[in-house]
Legacy VTK file of the C-alpha trace (Angstrom):
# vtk DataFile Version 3.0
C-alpha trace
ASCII
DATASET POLYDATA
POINTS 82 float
111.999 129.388 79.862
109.242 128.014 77.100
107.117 125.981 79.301
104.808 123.492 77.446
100.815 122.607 78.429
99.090 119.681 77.812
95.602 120.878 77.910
94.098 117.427 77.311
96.152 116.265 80.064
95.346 119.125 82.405
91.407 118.375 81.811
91.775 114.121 82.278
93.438 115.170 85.500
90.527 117.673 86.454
87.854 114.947 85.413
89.776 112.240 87.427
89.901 110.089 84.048
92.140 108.169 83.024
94.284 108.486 79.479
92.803 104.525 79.112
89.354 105.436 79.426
89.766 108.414 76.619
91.711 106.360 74.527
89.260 103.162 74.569
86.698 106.087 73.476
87.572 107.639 70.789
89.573 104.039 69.434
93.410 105.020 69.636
96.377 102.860 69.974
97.944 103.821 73.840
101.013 104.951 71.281
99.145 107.778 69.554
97.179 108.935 72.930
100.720 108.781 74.474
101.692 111.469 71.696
99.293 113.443 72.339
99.999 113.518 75.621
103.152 114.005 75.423
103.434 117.048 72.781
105.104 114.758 69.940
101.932 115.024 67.859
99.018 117.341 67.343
95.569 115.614 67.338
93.723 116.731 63.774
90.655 119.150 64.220
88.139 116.138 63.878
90.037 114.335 66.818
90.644 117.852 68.720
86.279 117.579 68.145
85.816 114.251 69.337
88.371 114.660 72.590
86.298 117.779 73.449
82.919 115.808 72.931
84.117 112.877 75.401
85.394 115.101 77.677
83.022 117.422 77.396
84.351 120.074 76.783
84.789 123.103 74.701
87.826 122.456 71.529
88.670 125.988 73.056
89.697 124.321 76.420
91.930 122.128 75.048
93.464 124.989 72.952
94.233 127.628 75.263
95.858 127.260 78.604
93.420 128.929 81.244
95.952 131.393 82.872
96.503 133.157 79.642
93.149 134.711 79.803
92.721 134.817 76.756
89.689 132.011 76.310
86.930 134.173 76.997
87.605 136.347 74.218
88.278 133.742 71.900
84.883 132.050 72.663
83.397 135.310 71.775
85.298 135.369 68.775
84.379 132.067 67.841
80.655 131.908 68.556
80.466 135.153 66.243
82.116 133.371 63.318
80.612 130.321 63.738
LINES 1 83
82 0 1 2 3 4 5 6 7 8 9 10 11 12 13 14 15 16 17 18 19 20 21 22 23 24 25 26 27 28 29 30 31 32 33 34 35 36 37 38 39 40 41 42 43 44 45 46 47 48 49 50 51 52 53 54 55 56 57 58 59 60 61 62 63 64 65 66 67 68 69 70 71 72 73 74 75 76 77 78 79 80 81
């Protein structure tokens, strides 16, 4: 069974903030935040950026699901690279 995660949903919910209040911020019609929301469309790496900012977040948290463990490393990854 593919099961699909919304991490930008998963983190609004955590925050207690609403999809309106993110999509007011970063200036997105309610059809594209619905998108994103929904898995119909990918969010480009500058708006993957300025989700994280507002949220504030890592970009890593809103790229990898938390029970795949896998975040940690990536960070470390990441922060070497970068």
């Amino acid at each position: 069974m593919d099961v699909t995660y919304n991490q930008i949903l998963i983190v609004l919910l955590q925050k207690n903030i609403k999809r309106e209040q993110l999509q007011e911020a970063l200036g997105i019609s309610r059809n594209t935040m619905s998108r994103y929301l929904n898995n119909t469309r990918q969010p480009s790496l500058e708006m993957l950026y300025q989700i994280a900012f507002v949220l504030d977040v890592s970009v890593v948290d809103l790229l990898v699901p938390e029970p795949i463990g896998l975040k940690k490393q990536l960070e470390k990854t990441l922060s070497r690279i970068v």
